[in-house]
DOFIRO-892016 format. One line per 5 residues: number of its first residue (from 1); their letters; for each residue x, y, z of C-alpha. Coordinates in nm, 3 decimals. Layout:
NUM = a = X/Y/Z; ...
//
This chain:
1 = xxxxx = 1.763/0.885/-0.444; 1.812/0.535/-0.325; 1.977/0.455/0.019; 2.086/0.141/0.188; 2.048/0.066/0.565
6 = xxxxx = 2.153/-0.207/0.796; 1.943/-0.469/0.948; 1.878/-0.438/1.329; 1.889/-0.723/1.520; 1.732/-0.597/1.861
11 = xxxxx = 1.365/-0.650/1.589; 1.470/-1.046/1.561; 1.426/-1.000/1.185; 1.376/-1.359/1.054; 1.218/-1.528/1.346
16 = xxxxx = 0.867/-1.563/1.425; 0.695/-1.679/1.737; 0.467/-1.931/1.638; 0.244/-2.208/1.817; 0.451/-2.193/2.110
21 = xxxxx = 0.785/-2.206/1.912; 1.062/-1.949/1.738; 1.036/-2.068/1.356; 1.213/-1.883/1.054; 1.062/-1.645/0.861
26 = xxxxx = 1.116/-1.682/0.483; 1.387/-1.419/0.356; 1.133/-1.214/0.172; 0.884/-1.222/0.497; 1.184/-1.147/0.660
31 = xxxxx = 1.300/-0.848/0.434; 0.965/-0.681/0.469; 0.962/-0.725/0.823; 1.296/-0.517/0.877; 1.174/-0.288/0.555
36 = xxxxx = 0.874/-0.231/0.816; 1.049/-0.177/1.148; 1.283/0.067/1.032; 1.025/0.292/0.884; 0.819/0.273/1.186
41 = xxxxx = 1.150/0.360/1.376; 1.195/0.664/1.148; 0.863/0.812/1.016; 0.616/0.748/1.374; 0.581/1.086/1.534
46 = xxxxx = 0.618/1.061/1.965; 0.312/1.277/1.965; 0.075/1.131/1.666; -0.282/1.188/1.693; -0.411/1.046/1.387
51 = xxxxx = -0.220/0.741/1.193; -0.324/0.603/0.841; -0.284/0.194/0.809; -0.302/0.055/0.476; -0.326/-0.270/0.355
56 = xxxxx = -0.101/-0.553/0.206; 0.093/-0.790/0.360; 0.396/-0.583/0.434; 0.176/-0.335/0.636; 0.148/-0.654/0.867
61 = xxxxx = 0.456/-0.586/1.024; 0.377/-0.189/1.027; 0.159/-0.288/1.288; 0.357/-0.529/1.467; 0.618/-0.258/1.534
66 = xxxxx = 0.347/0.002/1.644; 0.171/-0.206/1.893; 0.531/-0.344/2.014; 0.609/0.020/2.047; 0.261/0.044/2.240
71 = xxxxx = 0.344/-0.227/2.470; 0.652/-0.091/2.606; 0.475/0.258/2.654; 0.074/0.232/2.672; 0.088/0.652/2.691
76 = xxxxx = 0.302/0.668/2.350; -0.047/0.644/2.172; -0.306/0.636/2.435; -0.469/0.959/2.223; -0.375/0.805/1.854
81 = xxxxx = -0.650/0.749/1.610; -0.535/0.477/1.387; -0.758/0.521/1.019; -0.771/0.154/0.778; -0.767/0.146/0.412
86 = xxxxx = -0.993/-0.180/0.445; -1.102/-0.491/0.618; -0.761/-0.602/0.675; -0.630/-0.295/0.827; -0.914/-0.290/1.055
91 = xxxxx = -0.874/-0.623/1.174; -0.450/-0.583/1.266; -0.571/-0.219/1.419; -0.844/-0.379/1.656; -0.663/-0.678/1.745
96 = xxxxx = -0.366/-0.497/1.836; -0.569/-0.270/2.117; -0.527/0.020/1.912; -0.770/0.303/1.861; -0.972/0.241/1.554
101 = xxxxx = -1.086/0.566/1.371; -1.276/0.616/1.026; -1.210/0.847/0.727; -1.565/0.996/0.782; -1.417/1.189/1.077
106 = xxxxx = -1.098/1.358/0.875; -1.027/1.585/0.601; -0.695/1.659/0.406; -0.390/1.744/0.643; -0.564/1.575/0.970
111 = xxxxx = -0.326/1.223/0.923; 0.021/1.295/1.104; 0.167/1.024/0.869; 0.012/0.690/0.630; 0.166/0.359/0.622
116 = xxxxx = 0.140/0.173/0.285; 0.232/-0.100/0.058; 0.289/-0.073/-0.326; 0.261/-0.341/-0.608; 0.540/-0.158/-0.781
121 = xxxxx = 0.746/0.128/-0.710; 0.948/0.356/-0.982; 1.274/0.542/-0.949; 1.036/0.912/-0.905; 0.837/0.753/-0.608
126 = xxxxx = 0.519/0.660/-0.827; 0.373/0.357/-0.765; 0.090/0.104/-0.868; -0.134/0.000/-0.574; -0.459/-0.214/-0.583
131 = xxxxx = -0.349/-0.548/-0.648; -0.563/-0.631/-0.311; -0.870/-0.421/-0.471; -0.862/-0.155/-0.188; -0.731/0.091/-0.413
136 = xxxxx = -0.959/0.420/-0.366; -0.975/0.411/0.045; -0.593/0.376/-0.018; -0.589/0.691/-0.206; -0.790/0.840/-0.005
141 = xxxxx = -0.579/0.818/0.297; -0.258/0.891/0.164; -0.365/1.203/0.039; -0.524/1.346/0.358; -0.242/1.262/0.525
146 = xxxxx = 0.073/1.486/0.570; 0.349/1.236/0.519; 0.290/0.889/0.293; 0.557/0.602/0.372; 0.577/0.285/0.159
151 = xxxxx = 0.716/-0.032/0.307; 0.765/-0.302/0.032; 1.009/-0.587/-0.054; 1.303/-0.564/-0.303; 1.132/-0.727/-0.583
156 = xxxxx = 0.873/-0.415/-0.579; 1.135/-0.178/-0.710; 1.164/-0.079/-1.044; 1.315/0.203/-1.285; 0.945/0.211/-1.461
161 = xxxxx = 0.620/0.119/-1.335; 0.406/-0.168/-1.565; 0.789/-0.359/-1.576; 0.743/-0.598/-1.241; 0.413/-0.581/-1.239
166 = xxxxx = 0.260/-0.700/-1.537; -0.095/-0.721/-1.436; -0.211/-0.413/-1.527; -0.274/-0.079/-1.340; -0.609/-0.143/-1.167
171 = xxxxx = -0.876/0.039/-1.160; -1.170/0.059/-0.986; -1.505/0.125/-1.168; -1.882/0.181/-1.112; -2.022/-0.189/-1.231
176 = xxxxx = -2.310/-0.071/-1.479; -2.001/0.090/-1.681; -1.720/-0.144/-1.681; -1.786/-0.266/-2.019; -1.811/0.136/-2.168
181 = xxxxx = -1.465/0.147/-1.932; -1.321/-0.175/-2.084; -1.355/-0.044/-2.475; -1.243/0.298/-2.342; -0.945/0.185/-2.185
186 = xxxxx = -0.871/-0.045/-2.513; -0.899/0.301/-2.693; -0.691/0.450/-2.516; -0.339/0.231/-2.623; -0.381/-0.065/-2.339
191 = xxxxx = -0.277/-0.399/-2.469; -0.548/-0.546/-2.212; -0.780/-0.433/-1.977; -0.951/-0.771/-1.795; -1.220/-0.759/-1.563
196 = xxxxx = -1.084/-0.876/-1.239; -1.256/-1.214/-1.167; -1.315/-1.374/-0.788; -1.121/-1.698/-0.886; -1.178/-2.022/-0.699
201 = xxxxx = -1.333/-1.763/-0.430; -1.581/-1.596/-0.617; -1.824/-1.673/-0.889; -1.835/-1.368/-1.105; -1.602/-1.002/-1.055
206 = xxxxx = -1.394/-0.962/-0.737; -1.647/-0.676/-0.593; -1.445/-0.365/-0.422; -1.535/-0.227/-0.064; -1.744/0.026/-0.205
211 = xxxxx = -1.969/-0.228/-0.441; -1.759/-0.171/-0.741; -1.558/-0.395/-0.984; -1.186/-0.399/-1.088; -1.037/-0.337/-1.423
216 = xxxxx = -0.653/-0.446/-1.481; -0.534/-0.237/-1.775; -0.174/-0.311/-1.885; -0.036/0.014/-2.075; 0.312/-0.157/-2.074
221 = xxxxx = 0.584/0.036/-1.914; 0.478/0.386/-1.790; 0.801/0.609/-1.802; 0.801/0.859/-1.473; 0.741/1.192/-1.635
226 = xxxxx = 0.388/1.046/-1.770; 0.235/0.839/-1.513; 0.077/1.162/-1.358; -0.077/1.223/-1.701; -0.166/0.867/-1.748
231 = xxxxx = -0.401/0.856/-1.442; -0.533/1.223/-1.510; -0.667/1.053/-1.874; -0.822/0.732/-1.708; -0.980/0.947/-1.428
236 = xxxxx = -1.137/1.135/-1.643; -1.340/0.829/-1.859; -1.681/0.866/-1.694; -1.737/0.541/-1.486; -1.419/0.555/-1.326
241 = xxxxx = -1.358/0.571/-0.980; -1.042/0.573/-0.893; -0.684/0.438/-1.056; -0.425/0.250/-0.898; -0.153/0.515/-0.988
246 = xxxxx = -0.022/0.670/-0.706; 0.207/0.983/-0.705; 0.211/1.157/-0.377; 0.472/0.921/-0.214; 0.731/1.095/0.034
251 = xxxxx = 0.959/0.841/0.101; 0.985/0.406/0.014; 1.155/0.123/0.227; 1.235/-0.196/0.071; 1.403/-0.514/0.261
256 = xxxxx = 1.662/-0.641/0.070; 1.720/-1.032/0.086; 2.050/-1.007/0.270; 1.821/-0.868/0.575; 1.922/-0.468/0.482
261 = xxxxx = 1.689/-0.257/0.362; 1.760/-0.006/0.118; 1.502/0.332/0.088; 1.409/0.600/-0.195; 1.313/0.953/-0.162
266 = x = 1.210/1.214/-0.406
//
């Protein structure tokens, strides 16, 4: 079901306090800013005592809205555990004076609510995540917690996942069997599956949190009803760690370039 809000100006969407001086956010910074806010606004419990943080560049501004929201009332989370996905989300939780937490200390149902991006989001709520290589502690977050909220842009949405994003789902794999993955994955009907490479970064593979490598498999557009069944075969190729489909969304926010946002729900 898809949804359209209004923008609220009392968040200043589209301005940015920088150096010293207000400058203008870009209208897609902008649109995931106000994407952000609102689902902040509607999905943070009063009484929270453990909070997931994910990673991206949307979840920037999931942050910026909690520790605004801090700010105003230091007691709102003086007892909230906030949990990151990765390096990033550690960073924006510790530099915001928030209470940093680790997965090691929680177990399914013990996260009030997880804050996410997505690469690409599909009319049933699936999504591909991992374009930022932090798939799996992703995953692993969302599902302990009770509620999963994804904040994205508009250009995230789409009626099948594998149509905006053409890089292929990734996938994170164990590096002495990424070439056994590879010719698996081939096998399997994907028109390419490329080990993801460091770039001008990195000599060699981008290398995940957990030591492992990345494999982006494009299986072409993934109609809804299969993507479940999709990641259950990929899973199961031994090697595998973890896939970037994602199915256990609850709700999405998108900011829309006029400065709305707009929101699906299963």
């Amino acid at each position: 079901m898809l949804l359209r809000g209004v923008q609220r100006p009392i968040h200043r969407i589209g301005l940015n306090w920088v150096g010293g001086s207000i400058r203008r956010m870009s209208n897609v910074e902008a649109a995931k800013k106000v994407a952000a806010f609102q689902a902040v606004d509607d999905h943070m419990p009063t009484n929270a005592k453990v909070v997931g943080i994910g990673s991206g560049s949307t979840v920037v501004y999931v942050v910026e809205r909690i520790v605004e929201m801090h700010k105003k009332n230091p007691q709102q989370f003086a007892s909230t555990v906030f949990v990151p996905t990765g390096f990033q989300s550690k960073n924006l939780i510790t530099a915001g004076g928030l209470t940093l937490g680790s997965m090691e200390q929680f177990k399914a149902g013990d996260i009030d609510v997880a804050f996410d991006g997505a690469d690409e989001v599909d009319e049933s709520l699936n999504c591909i995540k991992g374009g930022g290589a932090c798939l799996f502690q992703e995953k692993l977050v969302s599902v302990c917690a009770r509620k999963f909220v994804l904040v994205a842009d508009s250009r995230k949405k789409s009626n099948q996942l594998g149509v905006n994003w053409t890089q292929g789902i990734p996938i994170e794999v164990v590096p002495m069997a990424w070439a056994k993955v590879q010719g698996d994955l081939l096998a399997m009907g994907a028109k390419t599956a490329l080990l993801r490479e460091g770039g001008k970064a990195k000599a060699g593979p981008v290398v995940t949190d957990n030591n492992n490598f990345i494999i982006d498999a494009d299986f072409g557009a993934v109609d809804g009803a299969k993507v479940e069944d999709l990641h259950n075969k990929i899973k199961a190729l031994l090697g595998v760690v973890e896939t970037g489909l994602f199915t256990n969304a609850d709700v999405a926010y998108f900011g829309e370039a006029d400065g709305t946002f707009s929101t699906r729900t299963k």
